[in-house]
C-alpha positions in Angstrom: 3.2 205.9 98.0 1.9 208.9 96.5 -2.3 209.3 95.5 -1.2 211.4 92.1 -4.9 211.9 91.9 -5.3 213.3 95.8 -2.2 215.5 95.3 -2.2 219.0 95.2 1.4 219.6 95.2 1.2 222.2 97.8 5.2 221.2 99.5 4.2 220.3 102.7 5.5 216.8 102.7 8.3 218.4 100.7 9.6 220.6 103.7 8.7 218.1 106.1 10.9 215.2 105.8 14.0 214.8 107.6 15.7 213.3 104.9 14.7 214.9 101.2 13.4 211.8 100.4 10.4 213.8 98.7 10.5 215.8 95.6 8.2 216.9 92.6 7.4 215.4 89.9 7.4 217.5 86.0 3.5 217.5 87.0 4.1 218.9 90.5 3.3 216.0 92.2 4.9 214.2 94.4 7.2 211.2 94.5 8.8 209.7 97.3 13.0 208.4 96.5 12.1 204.6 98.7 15.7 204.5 98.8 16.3 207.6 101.2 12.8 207.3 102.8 12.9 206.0 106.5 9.4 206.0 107.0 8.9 208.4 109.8 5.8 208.5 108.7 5.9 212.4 109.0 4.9 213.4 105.4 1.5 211.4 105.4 0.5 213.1 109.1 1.1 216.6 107.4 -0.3 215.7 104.3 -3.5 217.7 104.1 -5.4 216.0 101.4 -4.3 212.4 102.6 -2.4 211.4 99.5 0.7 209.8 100.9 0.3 206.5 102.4 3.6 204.5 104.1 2.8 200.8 103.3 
């Protein structure tokens, strides 16, 4: 799950993930597709501003 709030939409989590399970939202923000994600968990380690949390 994306913090909307916490997100600065700077693309790291964008270019991270294996899978392009990650895109941006018409805001910038972004929004993880749960039906490619395979939680690697990779996006919220290189999340600077801690937004994205794998539940």
């Amino acid at each position: 799950m994306v913090d909307k709030q916490k997100c600065i939409g700077c693309g790291t989590c964008v270019a991270i993930c294996p899978v392009g399970a990650i895109s941006f939202d018409k805001k910038g923000k972004a929004e993880i597709d749960k039906t490619k994600c395979i939680r690697c968990g990779a996006c919220q380690a290189s999340c600077p501003v801690e937004a994205i949390k794998l539940d």
